[in-house]
Every structure is written in structure tokens, then in C-alpha cells.
Biopython code that builds the backbone (N, CA, C, O; Angstrom):
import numpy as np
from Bio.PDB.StructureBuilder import StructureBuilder

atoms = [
    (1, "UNK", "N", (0.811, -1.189, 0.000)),
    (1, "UNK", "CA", (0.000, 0.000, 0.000)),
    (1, "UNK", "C", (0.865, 1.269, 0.000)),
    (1, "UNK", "O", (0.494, 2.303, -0.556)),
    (2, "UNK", "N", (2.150, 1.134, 0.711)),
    (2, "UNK", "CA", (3.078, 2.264, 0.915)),
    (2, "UNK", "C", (3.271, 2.396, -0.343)),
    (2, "UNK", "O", (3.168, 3.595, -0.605)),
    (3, "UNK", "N", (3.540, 1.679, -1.437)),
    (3, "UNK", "CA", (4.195, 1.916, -2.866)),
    (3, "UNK", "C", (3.362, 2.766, -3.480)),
    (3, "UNK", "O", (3.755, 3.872, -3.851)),
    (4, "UNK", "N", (1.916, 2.278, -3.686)),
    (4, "UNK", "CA", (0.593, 2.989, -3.855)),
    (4, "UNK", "C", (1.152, 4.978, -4.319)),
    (4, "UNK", "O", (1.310, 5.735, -5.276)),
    (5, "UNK", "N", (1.237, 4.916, -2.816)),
    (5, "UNK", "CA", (1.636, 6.133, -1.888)),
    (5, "UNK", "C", (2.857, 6.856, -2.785)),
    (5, "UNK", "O", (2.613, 7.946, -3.303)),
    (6, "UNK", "N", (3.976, 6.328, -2.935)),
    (6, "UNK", "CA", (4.954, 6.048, -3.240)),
    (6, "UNK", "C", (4.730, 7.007, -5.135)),
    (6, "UNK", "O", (4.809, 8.161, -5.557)),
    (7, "UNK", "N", (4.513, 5.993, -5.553)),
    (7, "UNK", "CA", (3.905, 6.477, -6.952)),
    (7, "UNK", "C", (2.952, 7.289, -7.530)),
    (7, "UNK", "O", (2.935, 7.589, -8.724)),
    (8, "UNK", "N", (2.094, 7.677, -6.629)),
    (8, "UNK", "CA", (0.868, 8.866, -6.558)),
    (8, "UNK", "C", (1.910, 10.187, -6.685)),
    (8, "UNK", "O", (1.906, 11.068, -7.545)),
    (9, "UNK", "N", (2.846, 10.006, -5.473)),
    (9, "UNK", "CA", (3.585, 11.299, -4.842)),
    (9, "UNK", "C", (4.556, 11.562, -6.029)),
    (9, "UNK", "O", (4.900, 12.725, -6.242)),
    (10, "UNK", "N", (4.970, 10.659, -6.733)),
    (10, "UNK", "CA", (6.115, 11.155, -7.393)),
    (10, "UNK", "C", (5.665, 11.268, -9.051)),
    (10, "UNK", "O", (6.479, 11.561, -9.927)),
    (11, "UNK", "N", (3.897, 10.917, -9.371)),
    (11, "UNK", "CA", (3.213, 11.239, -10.342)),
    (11, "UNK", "C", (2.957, 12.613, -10.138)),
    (11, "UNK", "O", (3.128, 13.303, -11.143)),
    (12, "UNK", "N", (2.547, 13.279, -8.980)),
    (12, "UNK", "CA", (2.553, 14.389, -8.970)),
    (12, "UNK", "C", (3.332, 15.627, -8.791)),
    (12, "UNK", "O", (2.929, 16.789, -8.749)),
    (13, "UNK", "N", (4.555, 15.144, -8.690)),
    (13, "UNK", "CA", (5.493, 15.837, -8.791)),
    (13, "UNK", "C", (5.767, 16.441, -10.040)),
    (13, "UNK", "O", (5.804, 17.609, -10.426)),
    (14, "UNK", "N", (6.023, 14.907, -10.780)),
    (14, "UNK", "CA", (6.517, 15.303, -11.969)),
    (14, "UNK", "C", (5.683, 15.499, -12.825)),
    (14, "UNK", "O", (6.220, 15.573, -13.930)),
    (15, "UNK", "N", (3.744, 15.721, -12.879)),
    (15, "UNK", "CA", (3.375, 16.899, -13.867)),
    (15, "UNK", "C", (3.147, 18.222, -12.835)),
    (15, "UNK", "O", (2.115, 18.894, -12.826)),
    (16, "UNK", "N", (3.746, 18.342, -12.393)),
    (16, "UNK", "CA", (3.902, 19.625, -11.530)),
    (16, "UNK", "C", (5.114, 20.487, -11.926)),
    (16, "UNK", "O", (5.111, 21.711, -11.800)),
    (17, "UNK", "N", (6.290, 19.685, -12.479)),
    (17, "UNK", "CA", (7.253, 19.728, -13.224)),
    (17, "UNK", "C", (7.105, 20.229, -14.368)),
    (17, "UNK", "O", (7.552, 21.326, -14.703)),
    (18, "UNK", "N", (6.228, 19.193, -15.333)),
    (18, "UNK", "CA", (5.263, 19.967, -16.745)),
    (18, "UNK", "C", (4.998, 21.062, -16.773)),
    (18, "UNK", "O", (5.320, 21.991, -17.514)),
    (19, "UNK", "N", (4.298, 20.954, -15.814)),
    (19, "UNK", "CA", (3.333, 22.220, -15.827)),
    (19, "UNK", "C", (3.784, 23.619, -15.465)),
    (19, "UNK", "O", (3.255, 24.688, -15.770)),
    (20, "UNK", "N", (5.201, 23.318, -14.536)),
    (20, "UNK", "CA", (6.060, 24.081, -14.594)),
    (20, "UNK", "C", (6.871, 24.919, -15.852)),
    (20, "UNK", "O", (6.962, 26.112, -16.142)),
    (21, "UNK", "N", (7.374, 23.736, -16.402)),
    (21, "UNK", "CA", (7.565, 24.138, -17.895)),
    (21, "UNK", "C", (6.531, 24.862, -19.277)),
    (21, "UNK", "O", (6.794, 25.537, -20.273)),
    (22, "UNK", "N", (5.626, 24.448, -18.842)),
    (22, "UNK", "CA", (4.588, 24.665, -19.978)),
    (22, "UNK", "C", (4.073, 26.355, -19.392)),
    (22, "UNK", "O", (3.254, 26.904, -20.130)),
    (23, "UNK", "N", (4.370, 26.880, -18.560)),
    (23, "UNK", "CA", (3.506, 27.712, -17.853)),
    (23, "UNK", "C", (5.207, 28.988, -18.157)),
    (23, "UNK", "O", (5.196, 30.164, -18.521)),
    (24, "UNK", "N", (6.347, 28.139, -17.834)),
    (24, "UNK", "CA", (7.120, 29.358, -18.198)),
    (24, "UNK", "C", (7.369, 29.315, -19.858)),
    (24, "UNK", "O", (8.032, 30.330, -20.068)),
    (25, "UNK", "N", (7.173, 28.683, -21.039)),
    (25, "UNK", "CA", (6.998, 28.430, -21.956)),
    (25, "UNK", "C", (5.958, 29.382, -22.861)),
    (25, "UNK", "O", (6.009, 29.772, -24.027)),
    (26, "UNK", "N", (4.931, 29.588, -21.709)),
    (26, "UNK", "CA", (4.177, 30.324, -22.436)),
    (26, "UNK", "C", (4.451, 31.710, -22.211)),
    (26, "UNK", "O", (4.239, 32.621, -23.010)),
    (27, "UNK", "N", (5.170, 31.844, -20.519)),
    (27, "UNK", "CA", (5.316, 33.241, -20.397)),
    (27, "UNK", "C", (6.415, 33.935, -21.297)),
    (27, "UNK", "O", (6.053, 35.035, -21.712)),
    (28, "UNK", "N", (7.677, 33.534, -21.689)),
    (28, "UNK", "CA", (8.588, 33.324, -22.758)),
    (28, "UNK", "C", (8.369, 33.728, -24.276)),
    (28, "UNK", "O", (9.177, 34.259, -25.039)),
    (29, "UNK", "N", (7.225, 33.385, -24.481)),
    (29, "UNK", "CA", (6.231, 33.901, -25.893)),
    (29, "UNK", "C", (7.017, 32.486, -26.777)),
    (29, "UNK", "O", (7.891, 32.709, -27.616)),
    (30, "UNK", "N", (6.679, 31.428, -26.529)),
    (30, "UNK", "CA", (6.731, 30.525, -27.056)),
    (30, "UNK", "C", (5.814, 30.352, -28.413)),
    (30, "UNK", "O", (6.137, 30.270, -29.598)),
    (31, "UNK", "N", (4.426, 30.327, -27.692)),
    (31, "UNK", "CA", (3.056, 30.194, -28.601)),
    (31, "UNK", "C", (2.863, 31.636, -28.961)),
    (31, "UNK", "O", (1.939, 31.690, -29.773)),
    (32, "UNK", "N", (3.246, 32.590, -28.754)),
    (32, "UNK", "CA", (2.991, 34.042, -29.748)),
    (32, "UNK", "C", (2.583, 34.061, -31.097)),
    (32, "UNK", "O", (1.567, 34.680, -31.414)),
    (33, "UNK", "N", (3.282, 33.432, -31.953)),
    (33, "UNK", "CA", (2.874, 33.581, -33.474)),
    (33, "UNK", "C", (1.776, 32.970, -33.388)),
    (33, "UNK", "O", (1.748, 31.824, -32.940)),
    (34, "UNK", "N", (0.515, 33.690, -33.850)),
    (34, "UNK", "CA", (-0.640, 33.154, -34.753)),
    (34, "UNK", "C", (-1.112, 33.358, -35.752)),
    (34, "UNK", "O", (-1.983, 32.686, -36.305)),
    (35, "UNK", "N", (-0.434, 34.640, -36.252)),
    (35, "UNK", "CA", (-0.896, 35.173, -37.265)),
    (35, "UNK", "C", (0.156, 34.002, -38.531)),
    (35, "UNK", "O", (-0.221, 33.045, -39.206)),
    (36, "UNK", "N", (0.846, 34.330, -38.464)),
    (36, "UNK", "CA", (1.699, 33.516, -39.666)),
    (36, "UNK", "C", (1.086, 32.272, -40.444)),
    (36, "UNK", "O", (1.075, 32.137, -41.667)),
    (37, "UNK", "N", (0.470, 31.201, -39.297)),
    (37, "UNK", "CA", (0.768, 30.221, -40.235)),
    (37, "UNK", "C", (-0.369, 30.085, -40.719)),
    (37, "UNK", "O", (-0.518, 29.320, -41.672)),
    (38, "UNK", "N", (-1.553, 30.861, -40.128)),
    (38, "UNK", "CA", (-3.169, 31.392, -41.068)),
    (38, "UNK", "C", (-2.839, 32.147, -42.185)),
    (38, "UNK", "O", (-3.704, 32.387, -43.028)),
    (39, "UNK", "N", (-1.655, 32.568, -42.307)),
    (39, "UNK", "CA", (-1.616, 33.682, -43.754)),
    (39, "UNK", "C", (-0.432, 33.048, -44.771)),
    (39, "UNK", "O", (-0.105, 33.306, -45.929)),
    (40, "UNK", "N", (-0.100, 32.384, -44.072)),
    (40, "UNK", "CA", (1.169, 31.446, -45.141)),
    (40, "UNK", "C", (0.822, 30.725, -46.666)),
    (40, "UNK", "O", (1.348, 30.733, -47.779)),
    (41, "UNK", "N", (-0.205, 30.191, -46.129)),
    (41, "UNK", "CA", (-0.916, 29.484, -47.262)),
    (41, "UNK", "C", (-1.280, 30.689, -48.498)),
    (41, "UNK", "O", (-1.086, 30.370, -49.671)),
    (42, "UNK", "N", (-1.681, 31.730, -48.250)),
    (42, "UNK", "CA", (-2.066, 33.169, -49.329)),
    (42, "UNK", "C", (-0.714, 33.090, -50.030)),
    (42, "UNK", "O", (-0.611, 33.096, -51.257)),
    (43, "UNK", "N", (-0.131, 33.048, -49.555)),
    (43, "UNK", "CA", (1.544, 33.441, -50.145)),
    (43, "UNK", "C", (1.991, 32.712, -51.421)),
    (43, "UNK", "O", (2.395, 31.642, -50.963)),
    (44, "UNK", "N", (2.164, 32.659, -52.811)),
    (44, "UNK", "CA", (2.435, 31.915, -53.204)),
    (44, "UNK", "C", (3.896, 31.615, -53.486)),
    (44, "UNK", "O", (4.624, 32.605, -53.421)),
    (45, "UNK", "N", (4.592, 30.249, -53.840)),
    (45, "UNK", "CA", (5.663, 30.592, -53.909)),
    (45, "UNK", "C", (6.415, 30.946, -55.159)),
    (45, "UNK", "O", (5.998, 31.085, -56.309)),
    (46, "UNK", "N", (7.350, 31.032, -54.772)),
    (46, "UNK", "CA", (8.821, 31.773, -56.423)),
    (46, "UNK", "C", (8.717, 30.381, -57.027)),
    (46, "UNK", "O", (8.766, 29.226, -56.604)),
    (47, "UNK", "N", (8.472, 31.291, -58.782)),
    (47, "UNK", "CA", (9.032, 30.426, -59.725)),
    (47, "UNK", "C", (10.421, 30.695, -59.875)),
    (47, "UNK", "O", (10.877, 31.807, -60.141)),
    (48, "UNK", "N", (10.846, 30.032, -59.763)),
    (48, "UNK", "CA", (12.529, 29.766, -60.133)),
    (48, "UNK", "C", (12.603, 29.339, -62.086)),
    (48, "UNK", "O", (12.339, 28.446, -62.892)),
    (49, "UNK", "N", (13.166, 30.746, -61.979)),
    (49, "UNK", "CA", (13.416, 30.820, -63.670)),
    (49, "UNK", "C", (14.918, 29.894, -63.942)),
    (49, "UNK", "O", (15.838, 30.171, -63.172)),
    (50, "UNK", "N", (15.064, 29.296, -64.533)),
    (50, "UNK", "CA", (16.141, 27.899, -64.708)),
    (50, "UNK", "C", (17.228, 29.021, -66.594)),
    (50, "UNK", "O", (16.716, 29.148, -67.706)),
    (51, "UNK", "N", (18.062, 29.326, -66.342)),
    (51, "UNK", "CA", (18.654, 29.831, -67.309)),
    (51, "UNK", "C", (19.133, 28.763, -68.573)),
    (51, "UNK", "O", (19.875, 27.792, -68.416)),
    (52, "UNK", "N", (18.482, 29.224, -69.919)),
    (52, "UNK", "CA", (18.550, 28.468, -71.164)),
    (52, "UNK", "C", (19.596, 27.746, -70.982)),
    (52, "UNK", "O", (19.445, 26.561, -71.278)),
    (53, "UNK", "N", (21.029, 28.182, -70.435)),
    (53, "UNK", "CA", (22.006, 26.994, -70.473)),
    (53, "UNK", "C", (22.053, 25.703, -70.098)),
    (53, "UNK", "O", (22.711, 24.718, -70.434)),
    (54, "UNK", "N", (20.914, 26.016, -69.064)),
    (54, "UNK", "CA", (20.945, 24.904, -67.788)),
    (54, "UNK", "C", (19.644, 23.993, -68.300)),
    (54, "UNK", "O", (19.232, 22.882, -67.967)),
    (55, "UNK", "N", (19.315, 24.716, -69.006)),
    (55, "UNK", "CA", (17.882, 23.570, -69.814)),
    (55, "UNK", "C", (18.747, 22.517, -70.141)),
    (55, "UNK", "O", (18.905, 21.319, -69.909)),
    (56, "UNK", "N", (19.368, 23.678, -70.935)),
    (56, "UNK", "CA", (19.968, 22.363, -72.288)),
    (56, "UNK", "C", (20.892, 21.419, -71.932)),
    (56, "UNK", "O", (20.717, 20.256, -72.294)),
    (57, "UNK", "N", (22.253, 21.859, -71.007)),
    (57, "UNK", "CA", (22.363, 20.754, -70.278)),
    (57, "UNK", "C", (21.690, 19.984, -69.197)),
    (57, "UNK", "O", (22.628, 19.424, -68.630)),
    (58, "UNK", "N", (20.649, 19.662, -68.628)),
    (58, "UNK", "CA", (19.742, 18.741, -68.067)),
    (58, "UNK", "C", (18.864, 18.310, -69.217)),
    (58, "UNK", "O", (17.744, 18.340, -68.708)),
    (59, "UNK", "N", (18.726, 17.945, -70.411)),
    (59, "UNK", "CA", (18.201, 18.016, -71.736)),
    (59, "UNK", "C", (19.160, 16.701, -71.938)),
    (59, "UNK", "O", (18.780, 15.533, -71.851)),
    (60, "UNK", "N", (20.570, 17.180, -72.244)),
    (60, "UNK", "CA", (21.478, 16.244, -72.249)),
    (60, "UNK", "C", (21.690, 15.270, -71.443)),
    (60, "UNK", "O", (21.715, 14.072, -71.727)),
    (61, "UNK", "N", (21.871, 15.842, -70.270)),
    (61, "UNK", "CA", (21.879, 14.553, -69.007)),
    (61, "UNK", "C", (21.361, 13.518, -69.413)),
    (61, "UNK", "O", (21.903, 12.424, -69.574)),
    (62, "UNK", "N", (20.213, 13.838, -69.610)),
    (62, "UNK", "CA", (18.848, 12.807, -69.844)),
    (62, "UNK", "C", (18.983, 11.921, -70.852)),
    (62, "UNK", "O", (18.574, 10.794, -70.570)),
    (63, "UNK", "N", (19.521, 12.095, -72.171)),
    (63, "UNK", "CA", (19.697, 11.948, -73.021)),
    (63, "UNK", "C", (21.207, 10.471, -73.383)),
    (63, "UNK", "O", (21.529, 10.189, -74.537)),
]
sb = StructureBuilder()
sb.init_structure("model")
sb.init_model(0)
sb.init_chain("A")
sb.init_seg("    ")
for serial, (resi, resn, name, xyz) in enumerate(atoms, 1):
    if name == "N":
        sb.init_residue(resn, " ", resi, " ")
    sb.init_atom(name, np.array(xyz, "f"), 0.0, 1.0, " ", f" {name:<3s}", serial, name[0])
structure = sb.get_structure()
């Protein structure tokens, strides 16, 4: 029964520990960004223009 005891006490320690962490984590500005990754998707990305030389040798490669 002492073990019981035993393992309760040291379950609660250690999310007391967590929660420790998670609580200075947030004060830190961990979770701050929200705006970004709702507006990321709008963004489209770069075409990467590939210079005629480089066609033609990957043209060849292939070849």
C-alpha cells in the first residue's frame, strides 16, 4: 500500500514539473505567433526561372 503512496507522490510531482515548464513556456512567448501560419498558405511561392544553359544541359543529361 506504501508503494501505492509512493507512486501517486512522485506522479505528482513530476506533472507539476510539466506544468512548470509549460507555464514558463508560455510566459517566454513561445506560442505568440498566430498570425503567420493562417496567412502562409495566401503566399504563393517563387518560380525559379532555370537559365537556357541549364535547360539544355539537363536536356542532355537525360539523353
Amino acid at each position: 500500500m506504501s508503494v501505492i503512496y509512493l507512486l501517486i507522490s512522485i506522479s505528482i510531482v513530476v506533472a507539476l514539473v510539466f506544468f512548470i515548464a509549460f507555464i514558463f513556456a508560455v510566459k517566454t512567448g513561445q506560442y505568440d505567433d498566430d498570425y503567420t501560419p493562417s496567412v502562409r498558405m495566401l503566399f504563393d511561392d517563387e518560380i525559379k526561372k532555370v537559365p537556357q544553359k541549364e535547360i539544355q544541359t539537363i536536356e542532355e543529361k537525360q539523353i
